[in-house]
C-alpha positions as CSV (number, residue, x, y, z in Angstrom):
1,X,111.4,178.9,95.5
2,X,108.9,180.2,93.2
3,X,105.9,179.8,95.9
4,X,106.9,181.1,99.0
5,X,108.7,184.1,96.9
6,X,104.8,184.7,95.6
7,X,103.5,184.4,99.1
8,X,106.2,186.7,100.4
9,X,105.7,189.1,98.1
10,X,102.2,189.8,97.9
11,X,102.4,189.8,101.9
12,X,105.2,192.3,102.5
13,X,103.7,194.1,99.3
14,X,100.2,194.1,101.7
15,X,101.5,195.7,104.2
16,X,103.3,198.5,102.6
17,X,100.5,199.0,100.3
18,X,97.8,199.0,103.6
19,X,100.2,201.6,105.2
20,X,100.6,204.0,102.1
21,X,96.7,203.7,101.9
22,X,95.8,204.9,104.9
23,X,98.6,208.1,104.8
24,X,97.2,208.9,101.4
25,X,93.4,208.8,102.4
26,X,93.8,212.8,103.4
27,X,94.3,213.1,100.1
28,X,91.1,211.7,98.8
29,X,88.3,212.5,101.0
30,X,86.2,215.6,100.0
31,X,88.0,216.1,96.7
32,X,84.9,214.4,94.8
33,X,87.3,211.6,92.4
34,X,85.9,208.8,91.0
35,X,86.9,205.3,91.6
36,X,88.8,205.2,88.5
37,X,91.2,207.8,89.1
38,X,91.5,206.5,92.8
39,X,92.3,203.3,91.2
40,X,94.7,205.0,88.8
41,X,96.8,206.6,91.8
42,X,97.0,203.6,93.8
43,X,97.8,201.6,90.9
44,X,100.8,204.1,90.1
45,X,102.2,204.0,93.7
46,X,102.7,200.8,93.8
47,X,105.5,200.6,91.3
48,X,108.1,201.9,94.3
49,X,106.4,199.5,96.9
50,X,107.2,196.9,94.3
51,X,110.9,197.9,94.0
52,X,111.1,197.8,97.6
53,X,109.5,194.5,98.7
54,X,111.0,192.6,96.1
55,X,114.4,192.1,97.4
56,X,112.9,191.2,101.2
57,X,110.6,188.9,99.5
58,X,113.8,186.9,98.0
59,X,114.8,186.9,101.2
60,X,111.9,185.5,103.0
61,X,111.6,183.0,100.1
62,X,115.2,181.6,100.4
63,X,114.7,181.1,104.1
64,X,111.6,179.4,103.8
65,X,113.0,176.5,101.6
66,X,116.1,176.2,103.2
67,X,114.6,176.4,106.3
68,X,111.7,173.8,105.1
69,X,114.4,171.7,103.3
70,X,116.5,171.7,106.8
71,X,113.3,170.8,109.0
72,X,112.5,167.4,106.8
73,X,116.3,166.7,106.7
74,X,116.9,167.0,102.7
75,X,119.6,169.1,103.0
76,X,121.1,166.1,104.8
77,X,119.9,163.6,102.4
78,X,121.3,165.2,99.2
79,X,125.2,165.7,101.2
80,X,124.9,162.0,101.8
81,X,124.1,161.3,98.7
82,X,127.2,163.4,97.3
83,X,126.1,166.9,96.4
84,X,127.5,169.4,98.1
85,X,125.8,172.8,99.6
86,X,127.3,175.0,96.8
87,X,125.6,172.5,94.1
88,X,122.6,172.8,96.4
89,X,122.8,176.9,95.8
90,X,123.2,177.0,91.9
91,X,119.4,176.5,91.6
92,X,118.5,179.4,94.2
93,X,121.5,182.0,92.8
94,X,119.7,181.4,88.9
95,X,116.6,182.2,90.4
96,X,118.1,185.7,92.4
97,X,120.2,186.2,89.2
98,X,116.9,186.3,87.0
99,X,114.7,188.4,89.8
100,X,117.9,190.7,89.6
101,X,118.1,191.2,85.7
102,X,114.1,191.7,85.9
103,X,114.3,194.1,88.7
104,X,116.8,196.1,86.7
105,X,114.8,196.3,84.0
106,X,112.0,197.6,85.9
107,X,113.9,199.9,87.7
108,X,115.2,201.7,85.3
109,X,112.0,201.9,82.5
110,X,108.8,201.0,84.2
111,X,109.5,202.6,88.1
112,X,110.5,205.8,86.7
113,X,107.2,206.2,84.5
114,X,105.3,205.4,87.0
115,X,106.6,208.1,89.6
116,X,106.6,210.0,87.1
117,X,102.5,210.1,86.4
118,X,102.0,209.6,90.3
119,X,103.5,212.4,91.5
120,X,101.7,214.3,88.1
121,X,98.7,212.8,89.5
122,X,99.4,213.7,92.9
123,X,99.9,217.5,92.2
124,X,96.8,217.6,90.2
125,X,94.6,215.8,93.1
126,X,95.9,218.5,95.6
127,X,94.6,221.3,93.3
128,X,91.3,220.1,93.1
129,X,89.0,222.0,95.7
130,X,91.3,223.8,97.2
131,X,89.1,224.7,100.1
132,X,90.2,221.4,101.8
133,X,93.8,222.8,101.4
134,X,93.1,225.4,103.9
135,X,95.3,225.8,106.7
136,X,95.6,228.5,109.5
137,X,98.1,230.9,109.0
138,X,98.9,230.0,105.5
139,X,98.2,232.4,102.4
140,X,96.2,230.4,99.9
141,X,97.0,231.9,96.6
142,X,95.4,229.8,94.0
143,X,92.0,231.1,93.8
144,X,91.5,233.4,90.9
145,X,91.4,237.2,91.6
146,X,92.0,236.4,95.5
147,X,94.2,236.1,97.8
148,X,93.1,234.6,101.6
149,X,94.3,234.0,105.0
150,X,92.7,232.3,107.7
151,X,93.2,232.8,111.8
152,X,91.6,229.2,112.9
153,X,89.2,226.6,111.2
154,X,87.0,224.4,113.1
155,X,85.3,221.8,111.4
156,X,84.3,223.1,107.6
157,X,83.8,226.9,109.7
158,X,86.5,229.3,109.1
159,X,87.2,232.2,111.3
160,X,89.1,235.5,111.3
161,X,89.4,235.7,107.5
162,X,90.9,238.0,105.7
163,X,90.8,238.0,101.4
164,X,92.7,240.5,99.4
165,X,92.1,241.0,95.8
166,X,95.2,240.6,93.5
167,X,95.9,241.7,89.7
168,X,95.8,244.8,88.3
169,X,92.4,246.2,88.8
170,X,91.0,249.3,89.2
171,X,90.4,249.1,92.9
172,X,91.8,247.3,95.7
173,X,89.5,245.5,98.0
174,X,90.7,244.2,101.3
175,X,87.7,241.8,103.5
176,X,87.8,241.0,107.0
177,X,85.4,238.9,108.3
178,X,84.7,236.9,111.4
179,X,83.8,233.7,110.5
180,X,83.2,232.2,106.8
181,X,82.6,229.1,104.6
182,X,83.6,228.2,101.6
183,X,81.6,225.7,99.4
184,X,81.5,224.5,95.8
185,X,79.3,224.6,93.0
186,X,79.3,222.6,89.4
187,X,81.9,225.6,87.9
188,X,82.6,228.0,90.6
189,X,83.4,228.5,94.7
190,X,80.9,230.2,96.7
191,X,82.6,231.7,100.0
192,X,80.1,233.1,102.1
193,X,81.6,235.4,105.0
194,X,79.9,236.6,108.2
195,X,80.1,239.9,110.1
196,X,83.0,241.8,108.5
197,X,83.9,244.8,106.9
198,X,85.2,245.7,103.0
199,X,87.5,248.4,102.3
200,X,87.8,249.3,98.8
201,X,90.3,252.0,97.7
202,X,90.6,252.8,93.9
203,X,94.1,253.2,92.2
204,X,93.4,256.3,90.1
205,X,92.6,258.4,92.8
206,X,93.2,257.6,96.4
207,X,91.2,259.5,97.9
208,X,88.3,257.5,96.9
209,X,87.9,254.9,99.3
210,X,84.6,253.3,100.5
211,X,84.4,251.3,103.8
212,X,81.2,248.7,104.1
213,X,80.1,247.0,107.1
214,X,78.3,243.7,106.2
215,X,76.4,241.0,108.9
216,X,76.5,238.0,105.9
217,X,78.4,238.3,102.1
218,X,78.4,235.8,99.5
219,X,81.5,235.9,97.4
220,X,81.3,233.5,93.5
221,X,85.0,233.2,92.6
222,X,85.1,231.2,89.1
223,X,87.1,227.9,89.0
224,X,88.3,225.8,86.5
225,X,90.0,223.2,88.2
226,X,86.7,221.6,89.8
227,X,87.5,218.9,87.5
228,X,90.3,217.3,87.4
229,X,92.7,218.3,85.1
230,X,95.6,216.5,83.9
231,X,98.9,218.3,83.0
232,X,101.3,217.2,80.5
233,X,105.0,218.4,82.2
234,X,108.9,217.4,80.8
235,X,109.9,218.2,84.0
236,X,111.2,215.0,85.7
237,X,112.9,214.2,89.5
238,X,115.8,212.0,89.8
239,X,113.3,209.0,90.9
240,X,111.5,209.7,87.3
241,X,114.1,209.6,85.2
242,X,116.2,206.2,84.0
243,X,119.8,205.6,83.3
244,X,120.7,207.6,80.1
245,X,118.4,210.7,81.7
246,X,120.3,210.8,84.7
247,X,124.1,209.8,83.0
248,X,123.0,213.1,80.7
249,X,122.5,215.2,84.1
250,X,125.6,214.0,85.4
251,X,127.7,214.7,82.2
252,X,125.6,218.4,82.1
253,X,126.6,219.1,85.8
254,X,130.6,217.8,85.1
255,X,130.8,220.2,81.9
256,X,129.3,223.0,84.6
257,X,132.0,222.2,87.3
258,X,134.4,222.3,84.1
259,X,133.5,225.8,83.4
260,X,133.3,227.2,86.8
261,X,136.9,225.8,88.2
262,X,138.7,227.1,84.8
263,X,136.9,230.9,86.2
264,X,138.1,229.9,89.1
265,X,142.0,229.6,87.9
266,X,141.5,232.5,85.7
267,X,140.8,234.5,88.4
268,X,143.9,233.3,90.2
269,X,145.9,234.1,87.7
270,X,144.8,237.5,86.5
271,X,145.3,238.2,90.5
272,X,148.3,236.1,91.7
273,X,149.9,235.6,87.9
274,X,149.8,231.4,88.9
275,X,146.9,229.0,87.6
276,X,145.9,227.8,91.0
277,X,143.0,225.3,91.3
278,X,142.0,225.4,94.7
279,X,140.1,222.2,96.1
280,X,138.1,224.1,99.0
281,X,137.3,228.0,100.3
282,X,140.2,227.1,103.1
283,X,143.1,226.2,100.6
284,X,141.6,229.3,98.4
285,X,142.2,231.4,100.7
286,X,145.8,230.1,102.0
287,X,146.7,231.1,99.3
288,X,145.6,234.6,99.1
289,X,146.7,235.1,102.4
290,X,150.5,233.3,101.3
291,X,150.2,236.0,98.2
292,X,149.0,238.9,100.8
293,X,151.9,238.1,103.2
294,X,154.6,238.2,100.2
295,X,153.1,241.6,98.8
296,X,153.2,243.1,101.8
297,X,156.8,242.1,102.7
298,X,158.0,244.0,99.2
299,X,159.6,247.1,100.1
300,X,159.4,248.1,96.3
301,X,155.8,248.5,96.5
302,X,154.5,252.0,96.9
303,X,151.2,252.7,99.2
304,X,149.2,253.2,96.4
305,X,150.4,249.6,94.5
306,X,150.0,247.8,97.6
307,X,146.2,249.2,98.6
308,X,145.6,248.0,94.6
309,X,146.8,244.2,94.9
310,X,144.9,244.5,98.3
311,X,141.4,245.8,96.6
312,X,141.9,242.7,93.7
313,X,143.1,240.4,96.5
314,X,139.8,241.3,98.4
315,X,137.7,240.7,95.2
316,X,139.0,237.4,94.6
317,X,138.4,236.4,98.0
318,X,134.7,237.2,97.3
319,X,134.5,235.3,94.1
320,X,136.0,231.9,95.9
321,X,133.3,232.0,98.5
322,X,130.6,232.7,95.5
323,X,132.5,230.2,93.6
324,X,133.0,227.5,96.1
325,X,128.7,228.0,96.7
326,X,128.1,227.5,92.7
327,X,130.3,224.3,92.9
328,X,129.0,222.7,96.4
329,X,125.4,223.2,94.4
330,X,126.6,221.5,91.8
331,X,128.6,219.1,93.2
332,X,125.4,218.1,95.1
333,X,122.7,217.7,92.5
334,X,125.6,215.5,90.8
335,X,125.8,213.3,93.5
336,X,122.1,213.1,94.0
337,X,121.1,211.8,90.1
338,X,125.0,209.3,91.0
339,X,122.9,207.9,93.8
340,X,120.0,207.1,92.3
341,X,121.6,205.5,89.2
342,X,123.7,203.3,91.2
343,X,120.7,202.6,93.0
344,X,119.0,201.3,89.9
345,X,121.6,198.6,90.3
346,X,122.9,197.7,93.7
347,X,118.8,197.0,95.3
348,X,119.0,194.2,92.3
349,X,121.9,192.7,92.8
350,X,121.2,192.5,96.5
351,X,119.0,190.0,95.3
352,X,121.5,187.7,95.1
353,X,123.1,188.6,98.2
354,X,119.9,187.9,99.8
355,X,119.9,184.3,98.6
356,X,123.6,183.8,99.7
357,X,122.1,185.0,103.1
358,X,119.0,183.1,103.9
359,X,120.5,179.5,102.9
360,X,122.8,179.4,105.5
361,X,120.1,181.2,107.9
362,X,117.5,178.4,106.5
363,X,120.1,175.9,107.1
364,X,120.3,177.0,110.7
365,X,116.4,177.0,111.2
366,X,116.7,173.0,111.8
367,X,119.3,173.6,115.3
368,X,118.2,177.0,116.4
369,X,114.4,177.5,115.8
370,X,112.4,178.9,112.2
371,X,111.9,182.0,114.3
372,X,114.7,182.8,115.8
373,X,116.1,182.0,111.7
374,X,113.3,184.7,110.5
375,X,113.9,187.3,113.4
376,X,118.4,187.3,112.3
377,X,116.7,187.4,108.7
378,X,114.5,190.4,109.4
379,X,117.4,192.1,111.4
380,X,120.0,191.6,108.3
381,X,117.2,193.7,106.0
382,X,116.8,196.0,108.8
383,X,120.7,196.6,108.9
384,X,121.1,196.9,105.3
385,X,118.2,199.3,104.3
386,X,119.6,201.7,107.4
387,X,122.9,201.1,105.9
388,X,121.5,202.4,102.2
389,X,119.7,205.3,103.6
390,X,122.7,206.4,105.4
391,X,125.0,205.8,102.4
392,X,122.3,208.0,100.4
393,X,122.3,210.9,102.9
394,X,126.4,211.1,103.1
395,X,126.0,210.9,99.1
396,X,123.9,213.7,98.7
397,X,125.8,216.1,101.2
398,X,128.6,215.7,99.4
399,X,130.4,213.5,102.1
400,X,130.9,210.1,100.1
401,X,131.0,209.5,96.2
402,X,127.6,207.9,95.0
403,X,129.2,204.6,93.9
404,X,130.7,204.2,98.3
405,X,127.0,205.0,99.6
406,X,125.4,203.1,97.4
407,X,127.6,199.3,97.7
408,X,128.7,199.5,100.6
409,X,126.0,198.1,102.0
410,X,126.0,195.7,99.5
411,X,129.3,194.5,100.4
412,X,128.9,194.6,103.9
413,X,126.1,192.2,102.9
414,X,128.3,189.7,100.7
415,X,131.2,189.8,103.5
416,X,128.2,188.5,106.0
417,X,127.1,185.6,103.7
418,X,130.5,184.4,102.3
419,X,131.1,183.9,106.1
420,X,127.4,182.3,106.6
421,X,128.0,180.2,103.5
422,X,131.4,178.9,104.0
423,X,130.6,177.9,108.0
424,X,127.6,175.9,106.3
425,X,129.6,174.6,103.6
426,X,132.3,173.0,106.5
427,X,129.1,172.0,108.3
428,X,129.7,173.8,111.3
429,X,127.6,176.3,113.1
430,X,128.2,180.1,111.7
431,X,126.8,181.7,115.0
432,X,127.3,180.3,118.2
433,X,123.1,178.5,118.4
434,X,124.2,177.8,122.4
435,X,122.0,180.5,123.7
436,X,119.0,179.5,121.5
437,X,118.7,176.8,123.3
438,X,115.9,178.5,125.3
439,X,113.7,178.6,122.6
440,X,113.6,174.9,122.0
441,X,110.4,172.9,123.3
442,X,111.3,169.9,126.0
443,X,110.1,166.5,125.0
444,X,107.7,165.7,128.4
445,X,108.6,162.3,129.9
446,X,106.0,159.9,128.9
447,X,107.4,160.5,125.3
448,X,110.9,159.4,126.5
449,X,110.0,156.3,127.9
């Protein structure tokens, strides 16, 4: 299996690779990098291409020696000879068991380093020359001393631009101009602006103000960043971070929800006199509204007593719903660093699942077609990534708990193979192969006779 899992790989890692490269060239062109760093940021991206190709590839690889194995009848051979389809699969499961473990490992130490200095890389790539960052109708605010806004840009022509000085200087200039270009030189921008006007007005005394009518202006703002810099940040993503990181986010978000639901019962008790713990806004305020309707069923209470409980009632009802936010905030970037750790995990193990999958599918090459075999095989992935992606959306809104979005794909996977495998095992078809019949090639007649 060790071959066609190399030639699947570096294929399926091809095409993801091609297609990254050619969303990413907008990020290259006109910034002035050298191959090196280009290198450097291609290099870097293709740590989550890896992680992603991997498990298809030990899919595609399973299938094509099963499926090779079936074609030249050695799967035959070797049950006549006495060894059964399970002894057959101990060879293939080792070698998903050790692309698992491996995977794991790079998962959780090399992937996260990786997008951890891409994305560093990436940030300081799109501050580089910021004049190809320009867009209509969005304040550009990292030139230094300026502010600017441009109405429409055709080509490397700007029109209707409008710059606005920022900081505290001792007068603020406003420029309007009708058309303008902005161009770089070894340490510095050089925007030069065409028919326009600049108002000045100085801060001392307003009544100062100078207004200056211009047919061409050339404006040197200073810039550091022509190079590229490289910035040296702690701050990491869930995606950059491995397993301890994120178990330490998890256990920093629980001590949070801790704190805020112990407020929470306070609160109920200095206002109600019970330590309720509320699960949601609704059952919060069921219960305010059960406390309302027995205080204002208490003919002891005077007007003045009952408009008090009302007020603190009232306030409480305020702090659930800022309560209840704080948690749902919480409760969300918990479940977002869950997902990601269980993620580290279940893409690995579906490694294996993979391999219980394409034997039976390589098995079934031989009666309904290699293609028809590969096209089932490319649908399962399909099923399962859209499965994983779903499970992680449901996750991070709170819906599901991390560990459900996370394996149950991953179970609706093994559930699919144990039935493929066992089917295979009895030697009978697992899917009905009647209506691939169509796909097989008639023998002409001279090679019948």
């Amino acid at each position: 299996m060790v071959l066609p899992f190399l030639f699947s790989l570096g294929m399926i890692t091809f095409i993801l690779f091609v297609n990254f490269l050619l969303r990413a060239l907008d990020r290259f062109l006109g910034k002035g990098l050298d191959l090196i760093t280009i290198l450097e940021y291609l290099f870097l991206n293709l740590a989550w291409i890896l992680a992603l190709s991997v498990p298809m590839a030990v899919l595609l690889a399973t299938l094509m020696t099963f499926g090779r194995l079936a074609e030249d009848n050695e799967i035959n051979a070797m049950r006549a000879s006495g060894i059964g389809f399970l002894t057959i699969m101990r060879s293939p499961l080792l070698f998903g068991a050790i692309v698992t473990i491996l995977l794991i490992y790079f998962n959780n130490y090399i992937l996260p380093e990786m997008n951890f200095k891409a994305r560093l890389l990436s940030g300081d790539i799109y501050r580089k020359r910021p004049d190809m960052n320009i867009e209509p109708g969005i304040f550009l605010d990292n030139l230094p001393d300026y502010s600017m806004i441009i109405g429409g840009k055709t080509r490397d022509r700007m029109t209707d631009v409008r710059i606005f000085s920022k900081g505290n200087k001792e007068a603020q200039t406003s420029i309007h101009a009708n058309s303008g270009t902005l161009s770089t030189l070894d340490d510095a921008f050089l925007l030069t602006l065409f028919d326009g006007e600049i108002h000045e007005l100085e801060q001392k005394d307003y009544t100062n103000y100078r207004r200056i009518i211009f047919a061409r202006h050339v404006i040197i703002i200073p810039a550091e960043d022509l190079l590229l810099n490289r910035r040296d940040s702690t701050s990491r993503t869930d995606r950059e971070m491995t397993v301890t990181m994120m178990r330490k986010k998890i256990r920093n978000y629980k001590n949070r929800l801790d704190v805020v639901y112990g407020r929470l019962a306070g609160a109920y008790f200095r206002t109600i006199g019970d330590s309720l713990q509320p699960k949601s806004i609704q059952q919060g305020t069921q219960y305010i509204q059960r406390t309302r309707n027995s205080i204002n069923s208490d003919t002891t209470l005077t007007q003045a007593q009952l408009w008090k409980k009302e007020q603190k009632l009232r306030s409480l009802e305020r702090q659930i719903k800022n309560e209840f936010n704080l948690i749902n905030s919480y409760l969300k970037s918990r479940n977002k660093y869950g997902v990601e750790l269980h993620k580290k995990f279940s893409i690995p193990v579906a490694c294996i699942l993979f391999v219980l999958l394409g034997a039976p599918l390589g098995v079934m090459s031989k009666r309904g077609g290699f293609a028809v075999s590969t096209s089932l095989s490319f649908g399962f992935f399909l099923v399962y990534y859209v499965l994983l992606i779903g499970g992680e959306e449901m996750a991070d809104r709170n819906a599901i708990h991390p560990v459900i979005g996370m394996w149950t794909p991953n179970v609706v996977l093994l559930s699919v193979a144990l039935y493929l495998n066992l089917h295979t095992v009895r030697e009978r078809a697992p899917i009905p192969m009647q209506f691939l019949t169509i796909f097989k090639r008639k023998k002409p007649i001279h090679d019948s006779i």
